[in-house]
C-alpha positions as CSV (number, residue, x, y, z in Angstrom):
1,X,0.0,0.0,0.0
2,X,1.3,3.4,-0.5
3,X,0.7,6.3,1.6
4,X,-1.6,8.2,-1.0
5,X,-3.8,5.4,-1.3
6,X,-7.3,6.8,-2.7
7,X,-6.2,10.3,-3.2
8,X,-6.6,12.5,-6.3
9,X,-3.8,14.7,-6.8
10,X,-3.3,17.6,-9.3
11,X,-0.1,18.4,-10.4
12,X,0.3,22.0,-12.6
13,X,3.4,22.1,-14.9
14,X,3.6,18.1,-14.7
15,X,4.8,17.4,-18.2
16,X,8.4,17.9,-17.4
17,X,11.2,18.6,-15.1
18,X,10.3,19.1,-11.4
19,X,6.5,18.7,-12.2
20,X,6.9,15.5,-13.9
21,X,8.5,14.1,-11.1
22,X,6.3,15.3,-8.6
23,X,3.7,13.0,-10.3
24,X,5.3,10.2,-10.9
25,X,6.1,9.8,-7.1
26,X,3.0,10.8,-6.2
27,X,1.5,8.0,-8.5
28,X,4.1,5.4,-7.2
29,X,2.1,5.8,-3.8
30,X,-1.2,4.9,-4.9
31,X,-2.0,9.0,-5.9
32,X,-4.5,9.5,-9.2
33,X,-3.3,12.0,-11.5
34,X,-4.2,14.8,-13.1
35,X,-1.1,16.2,-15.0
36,X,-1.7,19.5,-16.4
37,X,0.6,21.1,-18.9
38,X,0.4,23.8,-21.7
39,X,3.5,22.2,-23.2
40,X,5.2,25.4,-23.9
41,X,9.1,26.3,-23.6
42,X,11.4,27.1,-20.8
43,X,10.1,30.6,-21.9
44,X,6.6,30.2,-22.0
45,X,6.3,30.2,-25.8
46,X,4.6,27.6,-28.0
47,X,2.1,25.0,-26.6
48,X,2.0,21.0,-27.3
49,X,-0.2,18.1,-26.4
50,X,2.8,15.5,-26.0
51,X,4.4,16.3,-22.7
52,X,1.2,15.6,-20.5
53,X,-0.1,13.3,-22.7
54,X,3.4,11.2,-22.2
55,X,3.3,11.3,-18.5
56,X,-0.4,10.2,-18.7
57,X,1.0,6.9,-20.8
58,X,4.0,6.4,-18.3
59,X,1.4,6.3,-14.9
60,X,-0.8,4.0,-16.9
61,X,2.4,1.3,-18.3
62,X,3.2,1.7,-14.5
63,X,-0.6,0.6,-12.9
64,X,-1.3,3.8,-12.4
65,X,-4.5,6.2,-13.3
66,X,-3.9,9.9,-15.1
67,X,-5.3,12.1,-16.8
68,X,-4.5,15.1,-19.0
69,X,-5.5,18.5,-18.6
70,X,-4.3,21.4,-21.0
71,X,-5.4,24.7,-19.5
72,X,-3.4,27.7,-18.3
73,X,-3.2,28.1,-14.5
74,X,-2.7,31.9,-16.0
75,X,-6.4,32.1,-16.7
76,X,-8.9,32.3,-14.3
77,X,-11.7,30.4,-15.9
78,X,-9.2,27.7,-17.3
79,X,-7.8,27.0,-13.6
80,X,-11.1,26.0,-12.3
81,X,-11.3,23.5,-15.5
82,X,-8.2,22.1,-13.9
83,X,-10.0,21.3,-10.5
84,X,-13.2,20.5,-12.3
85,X,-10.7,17.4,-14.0
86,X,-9.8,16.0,-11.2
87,X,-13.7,15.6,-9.8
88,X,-15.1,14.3,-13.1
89,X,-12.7,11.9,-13.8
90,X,-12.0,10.7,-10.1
91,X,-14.8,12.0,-8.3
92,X,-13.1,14.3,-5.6
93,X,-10.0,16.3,-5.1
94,X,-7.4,16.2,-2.2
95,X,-3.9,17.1,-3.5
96,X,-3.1,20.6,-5.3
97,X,0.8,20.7,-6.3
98,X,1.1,24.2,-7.4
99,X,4.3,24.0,-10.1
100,X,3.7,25.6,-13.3
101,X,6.1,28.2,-14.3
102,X,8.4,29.9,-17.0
103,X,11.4,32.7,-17.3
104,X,11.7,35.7,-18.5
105,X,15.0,36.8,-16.7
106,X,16.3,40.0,-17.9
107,X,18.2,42.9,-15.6
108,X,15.7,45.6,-14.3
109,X,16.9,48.6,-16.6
110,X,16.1,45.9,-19.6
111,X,12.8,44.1,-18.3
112,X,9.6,45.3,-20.5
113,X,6.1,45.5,-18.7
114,X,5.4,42.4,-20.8
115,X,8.7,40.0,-19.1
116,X,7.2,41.3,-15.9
117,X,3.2,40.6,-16.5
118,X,4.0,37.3,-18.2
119,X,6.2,35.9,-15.3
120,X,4.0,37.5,-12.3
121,X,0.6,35.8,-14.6
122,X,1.8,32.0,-14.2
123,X,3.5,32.0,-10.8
124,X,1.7,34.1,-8.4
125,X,-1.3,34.8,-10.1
126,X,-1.9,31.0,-11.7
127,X,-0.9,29.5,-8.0
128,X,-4.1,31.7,-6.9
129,X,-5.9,30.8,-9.4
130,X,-5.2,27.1,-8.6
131,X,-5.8,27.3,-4.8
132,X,-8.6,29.6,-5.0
133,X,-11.1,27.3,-7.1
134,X,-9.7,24.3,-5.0
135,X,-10.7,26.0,-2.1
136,X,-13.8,27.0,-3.5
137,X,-14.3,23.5,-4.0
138,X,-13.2,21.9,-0.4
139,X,-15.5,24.3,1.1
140,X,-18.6,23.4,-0.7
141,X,-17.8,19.5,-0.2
142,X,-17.0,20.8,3.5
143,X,-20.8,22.6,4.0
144,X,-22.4,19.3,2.4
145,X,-21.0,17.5,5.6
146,X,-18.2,15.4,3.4
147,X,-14.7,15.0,5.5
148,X,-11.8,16.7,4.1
149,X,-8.2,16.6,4.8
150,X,-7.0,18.7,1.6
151,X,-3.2,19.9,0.6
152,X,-1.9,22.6,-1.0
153,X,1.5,22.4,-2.3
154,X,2.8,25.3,-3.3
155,X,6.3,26.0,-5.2
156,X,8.3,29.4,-4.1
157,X,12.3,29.6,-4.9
158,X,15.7,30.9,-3.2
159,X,15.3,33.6,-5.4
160,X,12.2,34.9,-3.7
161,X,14.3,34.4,0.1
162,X,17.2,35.8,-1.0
163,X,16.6,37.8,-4.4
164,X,18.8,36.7,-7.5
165,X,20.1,39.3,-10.6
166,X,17.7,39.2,-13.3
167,X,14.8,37.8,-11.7
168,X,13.2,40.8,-10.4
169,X,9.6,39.2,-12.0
170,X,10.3,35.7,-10.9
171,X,11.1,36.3,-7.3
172,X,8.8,38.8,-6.9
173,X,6.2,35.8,-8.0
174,X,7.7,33.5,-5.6
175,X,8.0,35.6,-2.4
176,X,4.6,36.5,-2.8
177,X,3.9,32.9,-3.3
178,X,5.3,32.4,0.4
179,X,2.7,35.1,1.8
180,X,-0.3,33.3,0.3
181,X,0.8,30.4,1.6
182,X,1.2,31.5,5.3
183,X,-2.4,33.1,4.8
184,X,-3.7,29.8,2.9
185,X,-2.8,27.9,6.4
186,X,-5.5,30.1,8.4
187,X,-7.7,30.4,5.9
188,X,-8.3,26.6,5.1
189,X,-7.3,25.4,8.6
190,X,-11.4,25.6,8.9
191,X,-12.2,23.0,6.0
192,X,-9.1,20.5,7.7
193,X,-6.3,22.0,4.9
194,X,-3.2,22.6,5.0
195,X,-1.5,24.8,2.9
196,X,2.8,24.3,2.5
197,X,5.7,25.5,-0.2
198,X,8.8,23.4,-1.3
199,X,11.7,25.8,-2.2
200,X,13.2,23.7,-5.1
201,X,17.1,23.8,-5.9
202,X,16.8,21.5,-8.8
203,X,18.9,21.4,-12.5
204,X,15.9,21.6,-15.4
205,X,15.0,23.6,-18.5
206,X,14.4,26.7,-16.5
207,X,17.3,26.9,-14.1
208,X,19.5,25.5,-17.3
209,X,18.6,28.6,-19.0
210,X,20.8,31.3,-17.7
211,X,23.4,32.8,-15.4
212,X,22.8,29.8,-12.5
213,X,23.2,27.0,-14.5
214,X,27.1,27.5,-13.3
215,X,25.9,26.8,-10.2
216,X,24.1,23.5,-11.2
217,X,26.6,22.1,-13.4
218,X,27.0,18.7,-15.5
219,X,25.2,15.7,-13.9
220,X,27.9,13.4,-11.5
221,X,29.3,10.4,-12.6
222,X,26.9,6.7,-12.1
223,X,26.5,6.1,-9.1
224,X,27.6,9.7,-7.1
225,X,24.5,11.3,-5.4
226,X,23.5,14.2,-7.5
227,X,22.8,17.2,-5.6
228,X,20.3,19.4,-8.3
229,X,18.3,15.9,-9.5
230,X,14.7,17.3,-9.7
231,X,13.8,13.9,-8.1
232,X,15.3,14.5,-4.8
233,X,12.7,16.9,-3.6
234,X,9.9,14.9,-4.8
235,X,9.5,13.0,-1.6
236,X,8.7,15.9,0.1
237,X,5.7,16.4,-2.2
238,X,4.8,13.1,-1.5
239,X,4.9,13.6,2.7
240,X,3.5,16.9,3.1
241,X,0.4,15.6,0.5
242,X,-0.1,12.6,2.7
243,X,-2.0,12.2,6.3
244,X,1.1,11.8,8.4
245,X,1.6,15.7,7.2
246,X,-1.5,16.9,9.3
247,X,-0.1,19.0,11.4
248,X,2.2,21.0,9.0
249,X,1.2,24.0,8.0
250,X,2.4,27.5,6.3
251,X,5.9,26.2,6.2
252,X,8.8,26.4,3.4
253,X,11.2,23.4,3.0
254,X,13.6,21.9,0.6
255,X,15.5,19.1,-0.4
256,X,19.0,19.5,-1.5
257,X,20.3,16.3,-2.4
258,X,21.0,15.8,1.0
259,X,20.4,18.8,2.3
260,X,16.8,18.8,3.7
261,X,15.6,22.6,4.6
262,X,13.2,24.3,7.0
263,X,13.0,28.4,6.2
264,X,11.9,30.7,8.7
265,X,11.1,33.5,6.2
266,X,10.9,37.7,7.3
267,X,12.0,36.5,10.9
268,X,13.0,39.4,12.8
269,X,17.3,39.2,12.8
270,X,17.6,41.6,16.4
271,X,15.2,43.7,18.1
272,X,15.9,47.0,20.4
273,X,13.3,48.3,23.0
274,X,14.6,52.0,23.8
275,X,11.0,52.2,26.1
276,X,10.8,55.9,24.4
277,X,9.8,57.1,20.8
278,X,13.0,56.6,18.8
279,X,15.1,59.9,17.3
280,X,17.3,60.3,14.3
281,X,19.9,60.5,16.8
282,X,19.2,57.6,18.4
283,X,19.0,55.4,14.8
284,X,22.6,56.9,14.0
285,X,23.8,55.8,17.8
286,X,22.0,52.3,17.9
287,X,22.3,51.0,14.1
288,X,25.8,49.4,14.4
289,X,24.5,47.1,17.1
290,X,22.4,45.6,14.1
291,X,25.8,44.2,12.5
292,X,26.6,44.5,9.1
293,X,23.3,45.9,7.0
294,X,25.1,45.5,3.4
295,X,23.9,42.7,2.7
296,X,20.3,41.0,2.3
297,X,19.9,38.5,5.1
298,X,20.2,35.7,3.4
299,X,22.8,34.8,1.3
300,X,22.3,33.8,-2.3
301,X,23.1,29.9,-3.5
302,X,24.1,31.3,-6.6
């Protein structure tokens, strides 16, 4: 038996990469599928049938049940078709993996209003999207008296904890990812919910793309453990969509290699109580006790 025994998960941006793996886990556990997937480029450009459609085929060869689902988590109407496939094929929902995405990296001075809109459309806006008509949904099965124990799954990035050059869209997009999670806990904590992200450090089309694929590198020789697969963090996916994950809730993790990753993110770095309204002068006389203010407060990976 495998730990997702009887669930219905959704996976967004499951054709390939990260996504793809996500499902396949998922579906190794007993999960049924729903692998949704525009089938466009690292860039967001083109669209094609075959990378769903092929994930699909390879739950099935391996005794599992999938099906495809070709809508845009960018448009609002076209993400509640997503959750809609999941209940008329399996007959409920349980599992939302929020992990569609694209790139348009591109320093600030250079990024047009149409890199920015693009990029901010697919992450943050389809991961509302998503969430908001499985909510919707969750709620109404929740007022009819039906028991729920529903996961949200949400993907954020390093670059939205500790900002990277050239993503100024994409990690705006991820941090607020992080917020809506954190409100997503309270919010569906009433309907038995819970609402997590994954911070992914993973070598795929998108992260191959630009500057940081330095940083990820060739793939190891057989047999050496490969920090950046995009398999490693898929167990995670797998616990935090499964019952043991209850009571988890508004966090951010990651899996690198063999690196496993709990983020406290905005925590407060040092506090001073003056008991009195604070002064210019006393900012200028109290700020060095804060340490060294140069730099963000997290470093980047990259």
């Amino acid at each position: 038996m495998g730990v997702l025994d009887g669930k219905v998960a959704i996976v967004t941006g499951s054709g390939r990469g990260l996504g793809r793996c996500h499902a396949l886990a998922m579906a190794k556990e007993g999960a049924k599928l729903v692998i949704n997937d525009i089938g466009s480029e690292w860039d967001g450009s083109g669209q094609a049938k075959g990378p769903a459609d092929d994930v699909v085929k390879e739950i099935k060869d391996m005794g599992g049940d999938a099906v495809a689902n070709f809508d845009s988590v960018a448009d609002h109407n076209g993400s509640k078709n997503i959750i809609d496939t999941a209940v008329k094929a399996f007959g409920r929902l349980d599992i939302l993996v929020n992990n569609a995405g694209f790139l348009r990296d591109k320093m600030l001075v250079s990024m047009d209003e149409e890199m920015f809109d693009a990029v901010i459309a697919v992450h943050l806006k389809g991961t509302f999207n998503c969430t908001k008509w499985a909510a919707a949904y969750w709620r109404e099965q929740s007022k009819a008296g039906t028991p729920i124990n529903g996961r949200v799954i949400s993907t954020t990035s390093h670059a939205a904890l500790a900002g990277n050059v050239g993503q100024t869209n994409y990690g705006a997009a991820k941090a607020g990812i992080i917020n809506m999670t954190m409100t997503w806990a309270d919010e569906l904590a009433r309907f038995n919910c819970t609402a997590n992200a994954i911070a992914p450090m993973a070598r795929t089309r998108m992260t191959m793309t630009g500057p940081a694929a330095v940083y990820f590198g060739e793939k190891p020789p057989e047999g050496q453990l490969d920090q950046f697969a995009p398999e490693n963090i898929s167990p995670l996916v797998v616990y935090l969509a499964s019952d043991a994950a209850q009571g988890i809730n508004g966090r951010v993790m990651s899996i690198r290699g063999s690196v496993f990753e709990v983020f406290k993110p905005m925590s407060i770095q040092k506090a001073i109580d003056l008991k009195k309204q604070w002064t210019l002068k006393d900012i200028q006389e109290k700020i060095g006790e804060f340490g060294d203010l140069s730099k963000p407060g997290i470093e980047s990976p990259f």
